[in-house]
N, C-alpha and C positions, 0 to 999 in steps of 0.2 A: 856291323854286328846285327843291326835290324834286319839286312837283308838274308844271312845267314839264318836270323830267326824264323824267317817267312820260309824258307825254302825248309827246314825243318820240317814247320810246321804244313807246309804243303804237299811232301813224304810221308809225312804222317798221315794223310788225309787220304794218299793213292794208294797204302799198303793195304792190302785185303786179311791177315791177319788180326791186327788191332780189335776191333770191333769184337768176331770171335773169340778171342782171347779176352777180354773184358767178361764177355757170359760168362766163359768158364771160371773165372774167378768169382764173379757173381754166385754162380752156381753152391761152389764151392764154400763160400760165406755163407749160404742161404741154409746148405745143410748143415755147417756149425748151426747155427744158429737156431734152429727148427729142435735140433737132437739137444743141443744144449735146454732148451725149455722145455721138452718132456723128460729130460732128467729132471726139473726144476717141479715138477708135480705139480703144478698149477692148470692143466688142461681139464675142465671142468669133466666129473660125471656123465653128466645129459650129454655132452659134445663127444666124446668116447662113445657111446653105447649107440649115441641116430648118426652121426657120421661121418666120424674116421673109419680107417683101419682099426680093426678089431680081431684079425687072426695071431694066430700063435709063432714062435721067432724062426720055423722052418716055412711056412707061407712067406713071412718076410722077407726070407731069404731070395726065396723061388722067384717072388715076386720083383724083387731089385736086380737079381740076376737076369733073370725077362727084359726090363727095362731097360739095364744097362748092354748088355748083348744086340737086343735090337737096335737101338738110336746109333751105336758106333758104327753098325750093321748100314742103317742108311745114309750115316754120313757119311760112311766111303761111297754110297751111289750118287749124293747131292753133289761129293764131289769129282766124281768121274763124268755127272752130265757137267758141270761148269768147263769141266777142260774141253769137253766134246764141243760145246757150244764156243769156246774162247776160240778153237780150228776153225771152224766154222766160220767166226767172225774174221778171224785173218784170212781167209780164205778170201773171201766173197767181197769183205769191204775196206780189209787194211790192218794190218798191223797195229797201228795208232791209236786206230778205234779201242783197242785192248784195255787200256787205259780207262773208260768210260765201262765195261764190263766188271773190272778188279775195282772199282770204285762202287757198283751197285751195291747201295743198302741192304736191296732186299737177299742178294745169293750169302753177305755177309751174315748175314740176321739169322737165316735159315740153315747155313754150316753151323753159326753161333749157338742157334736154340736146342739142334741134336748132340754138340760137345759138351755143351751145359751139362744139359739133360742128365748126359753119361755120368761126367764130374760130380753132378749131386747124387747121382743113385749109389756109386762107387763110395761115396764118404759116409752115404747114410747106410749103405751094406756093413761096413767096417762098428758099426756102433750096435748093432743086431747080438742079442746076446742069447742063449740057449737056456732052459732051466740049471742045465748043468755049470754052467758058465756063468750065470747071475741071472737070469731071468730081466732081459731088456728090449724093451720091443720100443721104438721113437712110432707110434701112433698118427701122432701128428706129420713128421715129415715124412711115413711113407704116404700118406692120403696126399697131402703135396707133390710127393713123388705120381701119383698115380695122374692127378690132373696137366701135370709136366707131361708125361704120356700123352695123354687126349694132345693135349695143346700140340708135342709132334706131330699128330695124325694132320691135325690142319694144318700146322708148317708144312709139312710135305704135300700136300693138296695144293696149296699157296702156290710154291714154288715150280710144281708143274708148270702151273698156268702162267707162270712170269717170266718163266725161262723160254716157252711158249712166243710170248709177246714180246721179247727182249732181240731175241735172233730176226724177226720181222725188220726187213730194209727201212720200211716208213718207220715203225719206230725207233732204229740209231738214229735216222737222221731227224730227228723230233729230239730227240735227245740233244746229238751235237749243236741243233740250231739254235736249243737253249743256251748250250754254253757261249753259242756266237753270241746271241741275245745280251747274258752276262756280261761278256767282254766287252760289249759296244756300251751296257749302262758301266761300266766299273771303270774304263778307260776314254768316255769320251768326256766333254766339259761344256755347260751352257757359256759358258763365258769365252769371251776374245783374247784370245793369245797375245803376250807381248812380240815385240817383234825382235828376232834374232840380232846379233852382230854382221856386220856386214864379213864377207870372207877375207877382203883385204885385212881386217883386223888380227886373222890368224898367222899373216903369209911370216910373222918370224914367230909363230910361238915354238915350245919344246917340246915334243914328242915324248910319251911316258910308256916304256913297254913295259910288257904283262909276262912273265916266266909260265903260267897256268894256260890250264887247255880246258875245251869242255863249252858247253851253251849259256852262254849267260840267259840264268836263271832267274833272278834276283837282283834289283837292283833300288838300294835307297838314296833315289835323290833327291829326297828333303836333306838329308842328312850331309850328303857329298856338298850341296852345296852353300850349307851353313860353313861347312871347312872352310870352303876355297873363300866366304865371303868372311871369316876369320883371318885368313892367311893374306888378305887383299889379291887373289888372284881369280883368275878364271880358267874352267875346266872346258872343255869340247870332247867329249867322248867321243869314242869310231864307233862304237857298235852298241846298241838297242839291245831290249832282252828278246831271245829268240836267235840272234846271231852269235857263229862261232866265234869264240877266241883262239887265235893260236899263238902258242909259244913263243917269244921274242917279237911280235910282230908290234908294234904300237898300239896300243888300247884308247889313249886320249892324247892331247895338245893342252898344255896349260900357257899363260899370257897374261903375267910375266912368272918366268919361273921361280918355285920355291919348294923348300924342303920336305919331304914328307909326302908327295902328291901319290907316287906309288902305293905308299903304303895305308895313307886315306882312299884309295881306289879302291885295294883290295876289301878291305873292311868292307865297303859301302856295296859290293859285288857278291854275288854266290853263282857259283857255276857249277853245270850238273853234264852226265853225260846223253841228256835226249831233253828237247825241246816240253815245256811245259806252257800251257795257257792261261796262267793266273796272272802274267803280267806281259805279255805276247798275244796283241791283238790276231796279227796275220797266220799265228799257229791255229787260233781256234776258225778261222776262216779256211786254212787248207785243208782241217779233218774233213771238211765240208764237199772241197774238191776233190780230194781222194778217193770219195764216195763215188761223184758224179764218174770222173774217168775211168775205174774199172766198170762199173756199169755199163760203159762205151768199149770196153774192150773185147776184139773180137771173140772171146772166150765166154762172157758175159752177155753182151750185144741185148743191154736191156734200158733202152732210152729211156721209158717212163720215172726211172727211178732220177735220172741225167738231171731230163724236166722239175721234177720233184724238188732236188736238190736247187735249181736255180731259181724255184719260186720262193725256197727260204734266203736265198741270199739276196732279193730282192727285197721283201720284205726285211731284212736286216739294214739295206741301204735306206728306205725307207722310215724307217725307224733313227735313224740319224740326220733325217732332214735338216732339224734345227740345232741340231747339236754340233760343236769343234771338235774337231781332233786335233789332240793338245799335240804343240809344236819341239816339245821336246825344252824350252828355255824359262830357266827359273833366274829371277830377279833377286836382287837384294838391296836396299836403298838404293834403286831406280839404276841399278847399273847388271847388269850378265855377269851371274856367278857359276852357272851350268849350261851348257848345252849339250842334251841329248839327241840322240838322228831319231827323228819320229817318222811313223808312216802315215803318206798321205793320202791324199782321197785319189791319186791318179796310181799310187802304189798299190793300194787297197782293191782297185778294180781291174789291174792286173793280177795281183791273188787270185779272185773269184774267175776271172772270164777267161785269160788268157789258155788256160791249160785247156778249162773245157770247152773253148772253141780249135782250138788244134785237135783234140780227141774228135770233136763231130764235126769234121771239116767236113765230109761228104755226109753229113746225114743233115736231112733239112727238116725234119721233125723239130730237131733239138735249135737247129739256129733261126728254126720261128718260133721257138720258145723263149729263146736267148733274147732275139730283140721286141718279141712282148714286154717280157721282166723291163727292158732296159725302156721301154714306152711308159710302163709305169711310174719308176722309178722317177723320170724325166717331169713327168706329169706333174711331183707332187716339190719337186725341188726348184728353186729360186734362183741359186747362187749359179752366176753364169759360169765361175771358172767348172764348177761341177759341171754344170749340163755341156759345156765343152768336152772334159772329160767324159762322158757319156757320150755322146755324140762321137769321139773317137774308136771307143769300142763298138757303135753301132756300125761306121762305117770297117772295120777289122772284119766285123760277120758278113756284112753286105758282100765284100770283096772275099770272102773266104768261100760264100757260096757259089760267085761269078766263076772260081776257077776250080771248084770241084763239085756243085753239082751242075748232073749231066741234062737231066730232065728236064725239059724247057715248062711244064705244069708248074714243077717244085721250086723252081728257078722265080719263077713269075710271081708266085705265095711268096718268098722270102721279100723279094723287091716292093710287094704291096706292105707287107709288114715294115719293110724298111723307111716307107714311103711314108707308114703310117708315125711311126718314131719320130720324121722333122717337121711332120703338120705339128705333132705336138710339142716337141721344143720350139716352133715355131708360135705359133698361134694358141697354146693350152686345149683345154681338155673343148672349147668349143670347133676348134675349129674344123675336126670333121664333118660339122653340121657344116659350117659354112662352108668350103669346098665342095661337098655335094648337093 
């Protein structure tokens, strides 16, 4: 159930309605409320005559009609540029990215402050009385009305300039490198992992299949595995959040089998139909790469942006120096009551490298940029099974360049780069000095 609640509430967070739809009900409250208290005659003298509204109930009219006309007037162009700009972003950087668009605050805030807007002039219109009709003019909320005006005029100035800097390639990927950022603080762990069950442990467990289809979304496994450590059993999940489920196919292994596992699976699971990154590391790592390789594509053919992208995932690695990536196994009175399939640091640097070294197999701009990053990276990391790991993918681009570029200059720059990479898993950050 906790998991279902997160995924809720994670839907919640990506609908681009919500937010807008809050103003207007705000709105809407604020004109009660404004109209309500100049019925209530308590709006002082002096405050009426230096300044509110002070014309007569066909000005007020004219004037709310003005108001309300224009603001709905520019919310349908607020939102005619977001869909232009949403093209735009699928065009050029991906699909996926779309997600990060329908999440910005600010295009929410700016459709929200002109529907408002509308909703209040609309409710405080309706309360506007004629002499012949009662003689009712709300004083006060058309002056609030009027400053709601101004304030559009700057929302829409605002939102130029955001929408502006929003479609800008460096800034999605400033963006998404935050969410990598995120990811890496929210999922990784200072502390030492227990160490798994060995696999001969599983070779007679029971296999539990799943009838539901869709990505696992959500997944609680504090919860799953207080079950199973209730039930005296252990769980092994097949699939992490981020991978598909399908239909009948087995979801986990339990060892020894007991009743209910199914149905404590489901509970403890939320699946959707497209991949989210609130609990999928390698999701918010590939928006990343999706960036890099259409940028490498011949239709694109714009490396700089390639480069760009791999100094943030470099900087991402780097920022996980000292930190674990939890192995997926939760304890319970010193015995394995869950195992999840975690990603590891050799999984993880296949996410990032492998695609965008295939895209710039013959472009040797990006694969001496590629094993910079990876120089850096190397420089600042300890752990050998890692700098192994690196050192694999250094040697993927070394060899990637040997057999597609052609240029014996470009050729020779990759191989000093490369050269320069095992001085410093070798020897660290001095020993360039010492070698020359």
């Amino acid at each position: 159930m906790t998991a279902r609640i997160r995924k809720f509430l994670n839907d919640l967070g990506d609908t681009f309605w919500l937010l807008p739809a809050l103003m207007v009900f705000a709105g809407v409250l604020a004109a009660l409320g404004l109209v309500a208290f100049d019925r209530s005659g308590i709006v002082p003298p002096w405050l009426l005559q230096n300044w509110l509204y002070d014309g007569g109930a066909t000005g007020a009219r004219t004037l709310l009609g003005a108001v309300a006309s224009s603001t709905i007037g520019v919310a349908g162009t607020v939102f005619s540029i977001t869909i232009a700009a949403l093209s735009l972003a699928a065009g050029q950087m991906g699909p996926r990215l779309l997600r990060n668009f329908i999440r910005d605050r600010g295009n929410q805030i700016t459709l929200g402050a002109f529907l408002g807007t509308f909703s209040y002039a609309l409710v405080v219109l309706r309360s506007v009385r004629t002499h012949d009709e009662g003689a009712f003019v709300p004083h006060l909320a058309l002056s609030v009305g009027i400053v709601l005006a101004f304030g559009c005029v700057v929302t829409l100035v605002y939102f130029v300039g955001h929408m502006a800097s929003r479609i800008n390639v460096d800034t999605v990927i400033g963006l998404v490198s935050e969410d990598l950022g995120s990811a890496f603080r929210r999922l990784t762990t200072e502390k030492r992992q227990p160490e798994p069950s060995p696999d001969s442990f599983w070779s007679d467990a029971t296999p539990v299949t799943d009838t539901r289809r869709g990505y696992l979304q959500q997944l609680d496994e504090t919860g799953l595995a207080n079950w199973a450590a209730e039930h005296n059993t252990s769980l092994r999940l097949l699939v992490r959040p981020g991978h598909y489920v399908f239909p009948g196919a087995p979801i986990a292994v339990m060892m020894p089998p007991v009743e209910g596992a199914d149905a404590a699976i489901r509970n403890a699971t939320a699946l959707g139909p497209q991949r989210v990154s609130s609990a999928d590391l390698e999701f918010a790592v590939r928006q990343l790469v999706e960036v890099a390789v259409r940028a490498l594509s011949p239709g694109v053919n714009d490396p700089h942006t390639a480069m760009s992208v791999l100094d943030r995932l470099g900087a991402g690695l780097c920022d996980i120096v000292p930190l674990h990536l939890p192995n997926g196994v939760h304890l319970r009175d010193d015995r394995v009551a869950l195992m999840v399939p975690a990603i590891q640091y050799d999984g993880l640097l296949d996410a990032m490298f492998h695609m965008i070294r295939q895209a710039a197999a013959s472009n040797a701009a990006v694969l001496i940029r590629m094993l910079e990053v990876l120089t850096s990276v190397v420089s600042s990391e300890r752990d050998h099974l890692r700098m192994g790991s690196l050192q694999r993918h250094a040697n993927l681009v070394v060899g990637a360049a040997r057999r597609n570029v052609h240029m014996p200059q470009d050729l020779a720059d990759v191989e000093r780069r490369y050269l320069a990479f095992v001085t410093m898993r070798e020897d660290g950050p001095l020993g360039q000095f010492r070698s020359g």
